[in-house]
Backbone as numpy.savetxt, mean C-alpha at the origin, in Angstrom:
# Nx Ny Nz CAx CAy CAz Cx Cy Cz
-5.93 -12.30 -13.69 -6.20 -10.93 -14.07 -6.56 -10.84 -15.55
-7.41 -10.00 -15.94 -7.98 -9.89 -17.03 -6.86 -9.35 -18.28
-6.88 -9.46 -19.56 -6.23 -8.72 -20.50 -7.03 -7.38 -20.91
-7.89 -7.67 -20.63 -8.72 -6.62 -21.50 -8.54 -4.76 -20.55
-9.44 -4.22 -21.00 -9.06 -2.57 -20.54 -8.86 -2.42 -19.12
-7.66 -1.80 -18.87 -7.78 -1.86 -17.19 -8.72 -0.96 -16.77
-9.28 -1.23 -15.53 -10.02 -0.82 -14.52 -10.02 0.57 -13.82
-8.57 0.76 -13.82 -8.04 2.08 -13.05 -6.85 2.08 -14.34
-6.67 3.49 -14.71 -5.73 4.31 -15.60 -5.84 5.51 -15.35
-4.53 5.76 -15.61 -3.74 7.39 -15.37 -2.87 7.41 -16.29
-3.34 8.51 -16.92 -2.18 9.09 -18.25 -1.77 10.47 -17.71
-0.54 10.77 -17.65 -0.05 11.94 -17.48 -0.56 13.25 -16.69
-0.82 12.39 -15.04 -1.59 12.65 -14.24 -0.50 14.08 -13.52
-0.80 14.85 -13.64 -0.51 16.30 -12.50 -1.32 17.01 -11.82
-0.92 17.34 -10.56 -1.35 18.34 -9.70 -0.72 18.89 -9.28
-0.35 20.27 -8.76 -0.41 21.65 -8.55 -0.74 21.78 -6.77
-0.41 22.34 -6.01 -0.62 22.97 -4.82 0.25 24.21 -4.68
-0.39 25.53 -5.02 0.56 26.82 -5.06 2.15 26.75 -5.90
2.74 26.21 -4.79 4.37 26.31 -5.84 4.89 24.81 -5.56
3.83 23.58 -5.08 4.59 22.02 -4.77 4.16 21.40 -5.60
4.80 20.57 -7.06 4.20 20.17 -7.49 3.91 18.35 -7.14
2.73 18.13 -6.44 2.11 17.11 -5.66 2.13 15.56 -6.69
1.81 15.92 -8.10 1.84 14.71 -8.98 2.78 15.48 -10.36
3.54 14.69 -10.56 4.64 15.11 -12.27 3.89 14.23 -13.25
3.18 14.17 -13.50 2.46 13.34 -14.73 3.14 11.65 -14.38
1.78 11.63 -13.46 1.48 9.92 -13.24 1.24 9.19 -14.33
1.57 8.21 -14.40 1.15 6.66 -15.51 0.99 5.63 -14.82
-0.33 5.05 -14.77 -0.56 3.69 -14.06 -1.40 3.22 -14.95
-1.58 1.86 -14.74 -2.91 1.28 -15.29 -3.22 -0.56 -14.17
-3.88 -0.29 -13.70 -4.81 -1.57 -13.08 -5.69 -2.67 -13.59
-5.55 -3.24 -13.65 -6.35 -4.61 -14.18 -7.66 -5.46 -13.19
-8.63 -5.35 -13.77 -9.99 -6.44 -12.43 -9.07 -7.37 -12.39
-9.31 -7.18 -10.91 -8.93 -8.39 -9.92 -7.58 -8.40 -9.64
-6.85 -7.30 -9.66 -5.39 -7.05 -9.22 -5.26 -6.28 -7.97
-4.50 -6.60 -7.21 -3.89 -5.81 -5.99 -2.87 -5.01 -6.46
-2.43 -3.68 -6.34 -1.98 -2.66 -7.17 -1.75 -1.90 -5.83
-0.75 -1.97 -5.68 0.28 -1.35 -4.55 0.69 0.28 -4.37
0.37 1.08 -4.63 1.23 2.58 -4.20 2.19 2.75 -3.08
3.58 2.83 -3.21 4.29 2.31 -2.08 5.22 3.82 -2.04
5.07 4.44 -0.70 6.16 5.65 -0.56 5.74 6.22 0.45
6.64 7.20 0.88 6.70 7.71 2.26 5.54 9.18 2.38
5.11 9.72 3.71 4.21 10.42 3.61 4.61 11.28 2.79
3.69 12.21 1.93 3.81 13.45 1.27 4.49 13.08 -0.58
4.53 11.90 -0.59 4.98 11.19 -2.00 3.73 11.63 -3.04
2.65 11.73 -2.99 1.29 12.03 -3.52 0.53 10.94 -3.55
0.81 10.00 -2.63 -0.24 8.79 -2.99 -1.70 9.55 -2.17
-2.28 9.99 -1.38 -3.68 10.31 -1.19 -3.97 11.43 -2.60
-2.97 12.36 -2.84 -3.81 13.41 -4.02 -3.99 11.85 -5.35
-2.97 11.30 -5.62 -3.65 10.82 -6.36 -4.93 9.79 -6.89
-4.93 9.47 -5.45 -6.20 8.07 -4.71 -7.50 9.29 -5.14
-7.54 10.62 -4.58 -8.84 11.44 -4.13 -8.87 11.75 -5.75
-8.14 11.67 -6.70 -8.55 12.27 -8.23 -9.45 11.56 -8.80
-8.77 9.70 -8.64 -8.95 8.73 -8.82 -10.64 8.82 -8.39
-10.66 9.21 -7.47 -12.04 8.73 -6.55 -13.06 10.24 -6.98
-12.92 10.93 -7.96 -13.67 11.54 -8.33 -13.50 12.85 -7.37
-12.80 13.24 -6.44 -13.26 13.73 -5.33 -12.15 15.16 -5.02
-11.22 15.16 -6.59 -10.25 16.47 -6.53 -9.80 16.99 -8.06
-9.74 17.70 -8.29 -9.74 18.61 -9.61 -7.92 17.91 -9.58
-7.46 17.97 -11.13 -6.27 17.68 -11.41 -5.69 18.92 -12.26
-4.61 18.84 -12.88 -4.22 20.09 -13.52 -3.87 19.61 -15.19
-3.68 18.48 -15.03 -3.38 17.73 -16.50 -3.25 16.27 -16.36
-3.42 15.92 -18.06 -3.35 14.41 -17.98 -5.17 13.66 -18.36
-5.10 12.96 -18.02 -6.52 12.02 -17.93 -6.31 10.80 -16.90
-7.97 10.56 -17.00 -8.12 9.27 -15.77 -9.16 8.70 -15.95
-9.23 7.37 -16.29 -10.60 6.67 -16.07 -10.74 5.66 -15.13
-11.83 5.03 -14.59 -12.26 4.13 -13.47 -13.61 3.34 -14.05
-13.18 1.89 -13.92 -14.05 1.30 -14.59 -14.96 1.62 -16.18
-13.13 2.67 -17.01 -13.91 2.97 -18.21 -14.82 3.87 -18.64
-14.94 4.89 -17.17 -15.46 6.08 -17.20 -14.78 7.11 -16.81
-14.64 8.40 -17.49 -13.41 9.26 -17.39 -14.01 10.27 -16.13
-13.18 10.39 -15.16 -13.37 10.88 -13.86 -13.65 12.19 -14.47
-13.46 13.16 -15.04 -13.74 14.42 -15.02 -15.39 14.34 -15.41
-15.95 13.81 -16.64 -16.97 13.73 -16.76 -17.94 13.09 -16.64
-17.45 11.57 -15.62 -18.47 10.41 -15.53 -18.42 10.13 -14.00
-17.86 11.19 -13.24 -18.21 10.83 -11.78 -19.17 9.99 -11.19
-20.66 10.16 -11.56 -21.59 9.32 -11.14 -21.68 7.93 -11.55
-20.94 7.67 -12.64 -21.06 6.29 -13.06 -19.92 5.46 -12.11
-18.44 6.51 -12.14 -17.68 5.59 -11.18 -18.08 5.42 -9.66
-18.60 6.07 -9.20 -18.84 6.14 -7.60 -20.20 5.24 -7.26
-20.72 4.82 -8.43 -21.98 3.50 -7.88 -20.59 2.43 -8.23
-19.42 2.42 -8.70 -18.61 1.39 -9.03 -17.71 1.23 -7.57
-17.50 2.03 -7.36 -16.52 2.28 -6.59 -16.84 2.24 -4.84
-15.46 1.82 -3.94 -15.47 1.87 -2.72 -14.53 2.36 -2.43
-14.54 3.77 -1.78 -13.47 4.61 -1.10 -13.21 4.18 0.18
-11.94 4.24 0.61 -11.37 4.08 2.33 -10.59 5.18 3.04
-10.80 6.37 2.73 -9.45 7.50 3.70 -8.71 6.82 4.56
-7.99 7.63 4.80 -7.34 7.46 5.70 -7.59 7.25 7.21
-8.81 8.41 7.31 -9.50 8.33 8.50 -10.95 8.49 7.88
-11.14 7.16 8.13 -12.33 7.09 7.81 -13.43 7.23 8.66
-14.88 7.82 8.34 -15.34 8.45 9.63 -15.99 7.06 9.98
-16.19 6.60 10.78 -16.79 5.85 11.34 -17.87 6.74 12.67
-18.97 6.21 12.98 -19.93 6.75 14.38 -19.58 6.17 15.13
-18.65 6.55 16.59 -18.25 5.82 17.14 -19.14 5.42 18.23
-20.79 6.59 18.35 -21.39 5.99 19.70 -22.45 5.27 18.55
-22.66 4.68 17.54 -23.26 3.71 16.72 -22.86 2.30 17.02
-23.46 1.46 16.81 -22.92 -0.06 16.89 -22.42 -0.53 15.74
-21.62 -1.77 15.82 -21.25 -2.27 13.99 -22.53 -2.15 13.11
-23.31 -3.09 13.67 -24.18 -2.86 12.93 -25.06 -1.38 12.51
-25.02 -0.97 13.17 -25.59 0.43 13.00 -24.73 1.30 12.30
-23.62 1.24 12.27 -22.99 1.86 10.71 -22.85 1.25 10.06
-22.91 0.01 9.75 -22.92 -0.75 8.52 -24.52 -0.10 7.67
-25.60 0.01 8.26 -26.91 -0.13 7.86 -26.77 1.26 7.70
-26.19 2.24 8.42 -25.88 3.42 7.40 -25.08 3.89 6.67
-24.46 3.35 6.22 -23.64 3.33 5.24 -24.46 2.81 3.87
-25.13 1.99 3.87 -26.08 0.52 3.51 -26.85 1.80 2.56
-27.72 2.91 4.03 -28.50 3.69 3.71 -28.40 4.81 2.26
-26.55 5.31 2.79 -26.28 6.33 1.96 -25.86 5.86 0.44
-25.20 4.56 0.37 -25.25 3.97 -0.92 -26.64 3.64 -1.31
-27.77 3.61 -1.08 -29.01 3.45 -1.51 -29.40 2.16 -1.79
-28.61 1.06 -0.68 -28.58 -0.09 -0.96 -30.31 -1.23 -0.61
-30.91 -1.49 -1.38 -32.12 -2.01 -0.93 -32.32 -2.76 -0.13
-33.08 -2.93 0.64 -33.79 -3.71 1.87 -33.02 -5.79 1.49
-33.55 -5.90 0.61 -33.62 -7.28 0.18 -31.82 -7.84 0.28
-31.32 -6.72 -0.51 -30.32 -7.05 -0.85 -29.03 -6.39 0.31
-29.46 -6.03 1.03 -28.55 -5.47 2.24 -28.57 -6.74 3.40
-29.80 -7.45 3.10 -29.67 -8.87 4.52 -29.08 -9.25 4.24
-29.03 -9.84 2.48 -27.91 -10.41 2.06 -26.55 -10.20 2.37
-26.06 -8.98 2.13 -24.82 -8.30 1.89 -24.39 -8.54 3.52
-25.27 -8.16 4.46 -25.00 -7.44 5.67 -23.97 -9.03 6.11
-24.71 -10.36 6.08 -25.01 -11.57 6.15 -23.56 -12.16 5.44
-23.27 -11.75 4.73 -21.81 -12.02 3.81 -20.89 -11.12 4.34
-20.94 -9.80 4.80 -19.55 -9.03 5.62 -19.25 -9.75 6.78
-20.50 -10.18 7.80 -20.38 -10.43 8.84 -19.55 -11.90 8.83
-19.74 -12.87 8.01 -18.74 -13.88 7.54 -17.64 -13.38 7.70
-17.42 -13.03 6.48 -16.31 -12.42 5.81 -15.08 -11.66 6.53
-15.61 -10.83 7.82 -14.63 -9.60 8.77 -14.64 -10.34 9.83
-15.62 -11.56 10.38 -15.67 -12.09 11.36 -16.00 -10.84 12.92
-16.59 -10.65 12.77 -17.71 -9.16 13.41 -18.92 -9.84 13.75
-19.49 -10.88 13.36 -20.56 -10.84 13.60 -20.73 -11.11 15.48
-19.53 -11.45 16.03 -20.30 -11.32 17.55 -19.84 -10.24 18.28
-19.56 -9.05 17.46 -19.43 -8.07 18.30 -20.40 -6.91 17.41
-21.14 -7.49 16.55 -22.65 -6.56 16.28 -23.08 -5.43 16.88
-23.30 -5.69 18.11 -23.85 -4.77 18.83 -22.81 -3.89 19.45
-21.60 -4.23 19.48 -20.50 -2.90 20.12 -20.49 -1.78 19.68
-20.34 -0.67 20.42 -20.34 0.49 19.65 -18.99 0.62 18.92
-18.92 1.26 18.09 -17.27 1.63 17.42 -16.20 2.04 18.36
-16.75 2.86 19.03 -15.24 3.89 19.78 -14.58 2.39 20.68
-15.48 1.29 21.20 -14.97 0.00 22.06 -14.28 -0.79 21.40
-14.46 -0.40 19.75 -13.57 -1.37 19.40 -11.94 -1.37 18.80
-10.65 -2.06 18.67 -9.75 -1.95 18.75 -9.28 -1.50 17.41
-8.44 -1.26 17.27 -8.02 -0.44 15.84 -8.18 -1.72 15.07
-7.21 -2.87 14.88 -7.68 -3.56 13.97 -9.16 -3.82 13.64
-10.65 -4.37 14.39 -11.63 -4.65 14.19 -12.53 -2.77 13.53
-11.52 -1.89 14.13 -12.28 -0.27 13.33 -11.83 -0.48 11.90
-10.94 -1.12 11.76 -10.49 -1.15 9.70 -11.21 -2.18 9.27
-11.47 -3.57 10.14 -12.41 -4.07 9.74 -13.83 -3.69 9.21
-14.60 -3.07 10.16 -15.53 -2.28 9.90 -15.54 -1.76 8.94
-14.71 -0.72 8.97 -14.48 0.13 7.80 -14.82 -0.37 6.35
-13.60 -1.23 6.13 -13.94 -1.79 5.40 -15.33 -2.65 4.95
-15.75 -3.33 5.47 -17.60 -3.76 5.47 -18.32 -2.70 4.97
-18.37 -1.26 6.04 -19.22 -0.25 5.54 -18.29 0.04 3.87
-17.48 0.13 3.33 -17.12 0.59 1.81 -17.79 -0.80 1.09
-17.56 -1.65 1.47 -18.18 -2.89 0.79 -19.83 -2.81 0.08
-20.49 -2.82 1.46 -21.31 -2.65 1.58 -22.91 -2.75 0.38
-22.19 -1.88 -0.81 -22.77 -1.83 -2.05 -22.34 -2.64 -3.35
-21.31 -3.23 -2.44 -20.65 -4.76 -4.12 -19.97 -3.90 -4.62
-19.08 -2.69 -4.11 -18.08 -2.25 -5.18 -17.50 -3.07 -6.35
-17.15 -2.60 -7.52 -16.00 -3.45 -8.54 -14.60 -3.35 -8.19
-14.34 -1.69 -7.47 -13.36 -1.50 -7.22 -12.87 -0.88 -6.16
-12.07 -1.23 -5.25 -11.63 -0.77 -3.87 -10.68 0.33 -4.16
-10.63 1.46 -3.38 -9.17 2.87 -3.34 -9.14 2.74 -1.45
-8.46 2.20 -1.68 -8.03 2.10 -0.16 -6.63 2.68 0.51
-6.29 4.26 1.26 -5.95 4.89 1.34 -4.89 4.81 2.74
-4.14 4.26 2.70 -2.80 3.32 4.05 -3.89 2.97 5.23
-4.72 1.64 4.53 -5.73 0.85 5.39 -5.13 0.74 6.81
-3.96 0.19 6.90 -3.23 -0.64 7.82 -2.44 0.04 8.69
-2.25 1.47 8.54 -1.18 2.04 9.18 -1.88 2.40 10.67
-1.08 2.07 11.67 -1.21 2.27 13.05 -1.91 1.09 13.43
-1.98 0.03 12.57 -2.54 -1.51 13.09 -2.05 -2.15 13.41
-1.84 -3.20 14.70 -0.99 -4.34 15.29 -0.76 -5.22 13.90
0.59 -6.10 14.08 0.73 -7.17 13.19 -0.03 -8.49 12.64
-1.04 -8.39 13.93 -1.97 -9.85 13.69 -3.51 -9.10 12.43
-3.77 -8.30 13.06 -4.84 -7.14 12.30 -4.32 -7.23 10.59
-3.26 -6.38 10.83 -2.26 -6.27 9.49 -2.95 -7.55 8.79
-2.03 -8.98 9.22 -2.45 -9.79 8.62 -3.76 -10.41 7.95
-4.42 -10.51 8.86 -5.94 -10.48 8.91 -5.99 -9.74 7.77
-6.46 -8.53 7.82 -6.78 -7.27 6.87 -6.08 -7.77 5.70
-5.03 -7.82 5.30 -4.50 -8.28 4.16 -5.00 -9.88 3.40
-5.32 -10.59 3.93 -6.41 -12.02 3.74 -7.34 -11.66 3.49
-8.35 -10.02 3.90 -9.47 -9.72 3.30 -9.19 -9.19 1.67
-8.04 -8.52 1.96 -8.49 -8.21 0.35 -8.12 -9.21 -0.52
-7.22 -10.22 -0.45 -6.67 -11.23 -1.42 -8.06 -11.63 -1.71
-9.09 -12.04 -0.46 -10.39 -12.56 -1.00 -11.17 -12.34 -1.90
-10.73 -10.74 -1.69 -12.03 -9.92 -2.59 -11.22 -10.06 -4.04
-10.06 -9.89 -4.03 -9.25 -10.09 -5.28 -9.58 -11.45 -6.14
-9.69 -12.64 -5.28 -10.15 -13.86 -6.16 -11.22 -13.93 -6.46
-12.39 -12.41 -5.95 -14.10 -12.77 -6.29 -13.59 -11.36 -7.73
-12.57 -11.21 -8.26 -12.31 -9.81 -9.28 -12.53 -8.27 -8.97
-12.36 -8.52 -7.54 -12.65 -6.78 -7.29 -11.14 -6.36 -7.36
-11.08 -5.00 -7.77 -9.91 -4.47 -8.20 -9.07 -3.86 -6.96
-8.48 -3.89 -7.02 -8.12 -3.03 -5.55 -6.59 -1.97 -5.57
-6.82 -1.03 -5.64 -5.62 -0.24 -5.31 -5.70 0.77 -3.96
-4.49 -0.02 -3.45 -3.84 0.67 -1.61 -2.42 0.87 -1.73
-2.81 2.02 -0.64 -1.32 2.47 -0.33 -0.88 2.61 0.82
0.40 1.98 0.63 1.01 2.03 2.24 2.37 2.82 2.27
2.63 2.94 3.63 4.37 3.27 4.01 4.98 2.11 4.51
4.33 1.19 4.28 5.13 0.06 4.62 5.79 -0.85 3.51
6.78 -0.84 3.40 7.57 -1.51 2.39 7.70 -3.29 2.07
7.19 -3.60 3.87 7.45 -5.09 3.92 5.66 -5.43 3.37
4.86 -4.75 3.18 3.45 -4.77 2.63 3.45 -4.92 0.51
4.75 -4.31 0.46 4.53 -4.81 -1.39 4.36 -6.35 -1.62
4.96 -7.20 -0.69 5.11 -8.31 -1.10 3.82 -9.08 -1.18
2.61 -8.07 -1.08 1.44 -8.61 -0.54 0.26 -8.20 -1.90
1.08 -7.16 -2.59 0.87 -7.11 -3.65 1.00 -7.79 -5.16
0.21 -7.67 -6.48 0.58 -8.17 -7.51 1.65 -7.23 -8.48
1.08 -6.41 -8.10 2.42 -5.47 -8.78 2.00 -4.11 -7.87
3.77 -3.18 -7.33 3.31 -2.09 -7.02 4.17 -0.75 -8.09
3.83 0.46 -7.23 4.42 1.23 -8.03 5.48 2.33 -6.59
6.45 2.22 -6.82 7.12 2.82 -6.11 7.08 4.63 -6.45
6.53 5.84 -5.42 6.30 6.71 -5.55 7.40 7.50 -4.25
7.54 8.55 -5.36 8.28 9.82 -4.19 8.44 10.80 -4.74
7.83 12.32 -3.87 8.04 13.66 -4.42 7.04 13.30 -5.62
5.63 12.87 -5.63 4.90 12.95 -6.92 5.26 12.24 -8.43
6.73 11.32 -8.01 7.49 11.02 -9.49 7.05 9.49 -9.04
7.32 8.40 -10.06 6.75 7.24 -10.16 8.40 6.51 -9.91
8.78 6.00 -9.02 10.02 5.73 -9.80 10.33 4.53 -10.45
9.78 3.61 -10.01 9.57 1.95 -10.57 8.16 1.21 -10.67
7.68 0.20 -11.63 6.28 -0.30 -11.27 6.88 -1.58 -12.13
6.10 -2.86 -11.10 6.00 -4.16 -12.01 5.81 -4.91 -10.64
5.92 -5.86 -10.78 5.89 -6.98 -9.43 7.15 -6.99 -8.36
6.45 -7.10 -7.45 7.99 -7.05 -6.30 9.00 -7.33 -6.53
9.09 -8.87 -7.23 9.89 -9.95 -8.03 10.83 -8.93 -9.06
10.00 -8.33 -10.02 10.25 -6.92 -10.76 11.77 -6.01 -10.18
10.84 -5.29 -9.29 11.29 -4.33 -8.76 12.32 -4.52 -8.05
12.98 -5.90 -7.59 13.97 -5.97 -7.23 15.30 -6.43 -7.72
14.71 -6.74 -8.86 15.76 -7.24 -9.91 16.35 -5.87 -10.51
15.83 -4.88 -10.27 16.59 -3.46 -10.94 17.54 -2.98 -9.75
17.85 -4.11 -8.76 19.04 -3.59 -7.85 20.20 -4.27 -8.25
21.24 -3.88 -8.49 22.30 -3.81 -9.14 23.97 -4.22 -8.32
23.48 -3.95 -7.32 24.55 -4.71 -6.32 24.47 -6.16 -5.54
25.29 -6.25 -4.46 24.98 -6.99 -3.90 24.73 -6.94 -2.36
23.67 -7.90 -1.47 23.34 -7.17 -0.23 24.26 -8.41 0.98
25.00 -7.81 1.84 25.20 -8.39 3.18 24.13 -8.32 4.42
24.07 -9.01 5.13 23.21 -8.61 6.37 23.90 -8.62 7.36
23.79 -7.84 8.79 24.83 -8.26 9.86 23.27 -7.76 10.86
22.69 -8.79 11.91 21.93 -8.24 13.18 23.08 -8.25 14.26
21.77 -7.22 15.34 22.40 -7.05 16.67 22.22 -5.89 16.63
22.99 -5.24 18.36 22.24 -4.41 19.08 23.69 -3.43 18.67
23.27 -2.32 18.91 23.94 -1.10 18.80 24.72 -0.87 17.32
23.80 -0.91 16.10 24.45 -1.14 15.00 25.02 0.45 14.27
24.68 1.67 15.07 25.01 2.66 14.71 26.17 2.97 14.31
26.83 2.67 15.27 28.41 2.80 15.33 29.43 1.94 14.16
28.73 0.68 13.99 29.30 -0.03 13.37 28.91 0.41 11.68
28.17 0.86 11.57 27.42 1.63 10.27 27.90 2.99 10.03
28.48 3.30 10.52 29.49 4.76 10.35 30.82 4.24 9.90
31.39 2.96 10.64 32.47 2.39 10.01 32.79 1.86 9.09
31.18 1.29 8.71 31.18 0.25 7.60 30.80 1.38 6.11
30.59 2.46 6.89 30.49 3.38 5.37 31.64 3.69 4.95
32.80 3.69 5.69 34.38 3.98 5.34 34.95 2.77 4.40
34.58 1.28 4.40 34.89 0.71 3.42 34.73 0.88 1.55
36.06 0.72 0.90 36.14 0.91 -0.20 35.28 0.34 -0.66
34.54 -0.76 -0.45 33.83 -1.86 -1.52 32.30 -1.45 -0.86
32.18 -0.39 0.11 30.64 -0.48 0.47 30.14 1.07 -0.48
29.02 0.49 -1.37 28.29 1.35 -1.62 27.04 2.26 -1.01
26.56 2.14 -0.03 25.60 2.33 0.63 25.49 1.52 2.02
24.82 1.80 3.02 24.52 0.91 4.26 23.03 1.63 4.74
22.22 0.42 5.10 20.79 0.83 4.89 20.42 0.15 6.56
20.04 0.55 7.60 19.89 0.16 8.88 18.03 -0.41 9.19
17.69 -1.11 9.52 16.55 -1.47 9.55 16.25 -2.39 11.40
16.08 -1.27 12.27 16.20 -1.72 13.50 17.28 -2.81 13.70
17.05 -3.83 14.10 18.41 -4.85 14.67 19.25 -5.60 13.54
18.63 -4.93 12.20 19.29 -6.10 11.07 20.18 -4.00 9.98
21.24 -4.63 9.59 21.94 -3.50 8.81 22.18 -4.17 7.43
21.82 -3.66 6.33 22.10 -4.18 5.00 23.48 -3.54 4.46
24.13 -3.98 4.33 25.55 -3.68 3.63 25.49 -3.80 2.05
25.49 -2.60 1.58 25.39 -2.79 -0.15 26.62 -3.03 -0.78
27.08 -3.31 -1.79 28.98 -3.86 -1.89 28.36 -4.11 -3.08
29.50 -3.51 -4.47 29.91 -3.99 -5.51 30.84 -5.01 -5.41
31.35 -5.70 -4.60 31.98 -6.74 -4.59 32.13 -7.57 -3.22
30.98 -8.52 -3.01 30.95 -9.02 -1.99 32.28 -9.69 -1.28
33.35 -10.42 -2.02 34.28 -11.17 -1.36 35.31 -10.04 -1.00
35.54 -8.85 -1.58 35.99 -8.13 -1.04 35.56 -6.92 0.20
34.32 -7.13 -0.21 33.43 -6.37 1.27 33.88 -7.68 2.96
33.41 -8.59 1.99 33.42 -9.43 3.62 34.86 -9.85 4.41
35.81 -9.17 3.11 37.33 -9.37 4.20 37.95 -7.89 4.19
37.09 -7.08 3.94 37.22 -5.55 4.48 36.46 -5.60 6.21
35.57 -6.44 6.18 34.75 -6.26 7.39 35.33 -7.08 8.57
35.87 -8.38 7.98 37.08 -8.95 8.62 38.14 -8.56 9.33
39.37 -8.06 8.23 40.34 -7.23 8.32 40.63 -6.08 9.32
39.21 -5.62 8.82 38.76 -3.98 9.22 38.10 -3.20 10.34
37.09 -4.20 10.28 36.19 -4.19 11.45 36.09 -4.87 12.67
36.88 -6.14 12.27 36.97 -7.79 13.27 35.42 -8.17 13.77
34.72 -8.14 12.37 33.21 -8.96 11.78 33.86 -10.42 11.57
33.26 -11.32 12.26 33.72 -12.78 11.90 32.60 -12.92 10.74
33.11 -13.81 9.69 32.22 -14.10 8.56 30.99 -14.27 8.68
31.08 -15.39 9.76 29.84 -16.23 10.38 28.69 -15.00 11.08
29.04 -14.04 11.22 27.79 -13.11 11.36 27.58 -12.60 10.57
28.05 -12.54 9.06 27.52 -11.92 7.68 26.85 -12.63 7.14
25.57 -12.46 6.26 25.28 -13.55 5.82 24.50 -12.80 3.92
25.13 -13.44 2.82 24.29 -12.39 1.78 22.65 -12.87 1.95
22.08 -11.94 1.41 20.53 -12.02 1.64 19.99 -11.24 -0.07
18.87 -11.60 -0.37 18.46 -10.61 -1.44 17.85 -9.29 -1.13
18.18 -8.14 -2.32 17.70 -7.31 -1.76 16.36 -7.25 -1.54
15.44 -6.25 -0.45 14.49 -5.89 -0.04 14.08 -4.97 -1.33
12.95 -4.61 -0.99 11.84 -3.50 -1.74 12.86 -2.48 -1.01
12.64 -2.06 0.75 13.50 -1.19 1.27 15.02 -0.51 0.19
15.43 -1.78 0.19 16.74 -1.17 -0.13 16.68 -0.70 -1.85
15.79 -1.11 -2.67 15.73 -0.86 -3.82 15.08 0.34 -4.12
14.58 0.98 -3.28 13.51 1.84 -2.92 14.63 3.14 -2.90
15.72 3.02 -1.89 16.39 3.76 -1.15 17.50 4.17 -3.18
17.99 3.03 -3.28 19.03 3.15 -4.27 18.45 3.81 -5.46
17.06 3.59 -5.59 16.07 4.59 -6.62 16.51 5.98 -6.44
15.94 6.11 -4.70 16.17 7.48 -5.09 17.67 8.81 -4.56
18.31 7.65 -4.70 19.88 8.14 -4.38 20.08 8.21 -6.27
C-alpha cells in the first residue's frame, strides 16, 4: 500500500435524515491498493456513507475526497475513477452476460478497441466466459455478483465502493468473490466494501467498525482485537440457550455472546470462570476450551 495521499478520505463526515442522525462526523482515510472494510449491522450508515462517497448524495458537514478530487465539486473527475456496486445492483435480467457487460461497456463510454480487450480479461478473471450467452435472471446469485462486478469493472476503475457485495451469497461464491477482489487489490485498485458479516473483516486490510452512524474502532483485524480486554471461553453444542442464562449468573462472567452451536464466555478471570462452570454448572473442563477473541465479540463489548 502506498504512503502517499489516500485515495478515499472523510473528514468529519455528517448526515441528517429529518430527526436520525445517519452519519456523526465520519473519519476514514484509504490507501491504493487497500481492502478497507465497513463492518456493522443494517442501518449503521454504511450505504449513506458509500452513496456520498460515490458522488451520488448531498452531506450536511465535513469534507470528502476520491482519488484527490473533492466530491462536492469534482464529481465528474471521480466517477470516470470510480466503480460503484449497490446493493442491488440492476442487472437486465432478459440480457445475456455478455449483453450487459457491452452495456455497461456502452454507458461508461468505453471504446471499441479497448472493450475486446477488457471484455477478454473479465471473462478470465470471473470465469463467465462459458456461460456468455445466459441470460441473467438463469443465473445463480453467486455468478449475478460475479457479473456485477465485471459490468463495474468494465472501464479500469482505480477504485471499487462496493456496497454488502456478498450478502445473500452461498459460502463457495462468498469465497470466490472475495479472491476477486484480493486480485484487483494486488493490480492497486482501491477497494472499499461493506458487509454484515463479521467473519468477512478477516478478509480485509484494515476495517472500520460502524454503528448508529458512530465509528467505533478502525485498524487491522489483528488491531481491533487486541482492544478486547478480557478473556474468551468457548463451549459448542446443541441447545445452548439455557445454559447461557446460567452462565450469565456466574460471578467471574462478564458477558456471554451465542453464535449458533459455539457460545463465547467472556470472564475477567478465566481459572476462576472454568471452576464456576465446573462447580456450578457440571461443564467438564474438557468441553471448555480458551479461544481468542472474534471481531464478533469485540464488536459487541464496543458497543456495550
Amino acid at each position: 500500500m502506498s504512503t502517499s495521499s489516500p485515495m478515499i478520505a472523510a473528514n468529519d463526515i455528517k448526515k441528517t435524515y429529518k430527526d436520525t442522525d445517519a452519519l456523526r462526523g465520519i473519519n476514514l482515510s484509504v490507501s491504493r491498493g487497500e481492502i478497507f472494510g465497513l463492518i456493522g449491522p443494517d442501518g449503521a450508515g454504511k450505504t449513506s456513507l458509500m452513496r456520498i462517497l460515490c458522488c451520488l448524495m448531498s452531506f450536511d458537514g465535513g469534507t470528502a475526497t476520491v482519488a484527490g478530487f473533492d466530491v462536492e465539486k469534482q464529481s465528474g473527475e471521480i466517477k470516470k475513477r470510480l466503480g460503484y456496486m449497490p446493493q442491488r445492483f440492476s442487472l437486465y435480467p432478459d440480457l445475456s452476460v455478455g449483453e450487459n457487460i457491452r452495456f455497461f461497456a456502452s454507458l461508461f463510454g468505453v471504446e471499441r478497441d479497448a472493450y475486446q480487450t477488457r471484455f477478454a480479461e473479465l471473462m478470465q478473471f470471473s470465469k463467465l466466459e462459458p456461460f456468455i450467452n445466459r441470460r441473467a435472471a438463469a443465473l445463480s446469485g453467486g455468478m449475478k455478483q460475479k457479473l456485477a462486478l465485471s459490468c463495474t469493472l468494465i472501464h479500469t476503475p482505480e477504485i471499487l465502493i462496493l456496497d454488502e457485495p456478498t450478502t445473500g451469497v452461498d459460502p463457495i461464491s462468498r469465497f470466490e468473490f472475495w479472491e476477486m477482489l484480493r486480485k484487483l487489490a494486488r493490480q492497486g485498485v482501491t477497494i472499499l466494501v461493506s458487509t454484515p458479516y463479521m467473519d468477512e473483516a478477516d478478509k480485509c486490510d484494515r476495517v472500520a467498525l460502524i454503528h448508529k452512524g458512530n465509528i467505533l474502532a478502525v485498524g487491522t483485524p489483528s488491531e481491533i482485537t487486541q482492544e478486547f480486554k478480557h478473556s474468551v471461553l468457548e463451549i459448542e453444542g446443541a441447545n445452548l440457550f439455557d445454559l447461557r442464562r446460567d452462565a450469565e449468573t456466574l460471578p467471574s462472567v462478564v458477558e456471554v455472546h451465542l453464535y449458533g452451536d459455539r457460545m463465547h464466555i467472556v470472564t475477567s478471570d478465566i481459572f476462576r470462570c472454568q471452576g464456576e462452570l465446573q462447580a456450578k454448572l457440571g461443564i467438564s473442563l474438557e468441553s471448555v476450551r480458551k479461544v481468542a477473541p472474534s471481531i464478533e465479540d469485540t464488536f459487541i463489548s464496543l458497543l456495550k
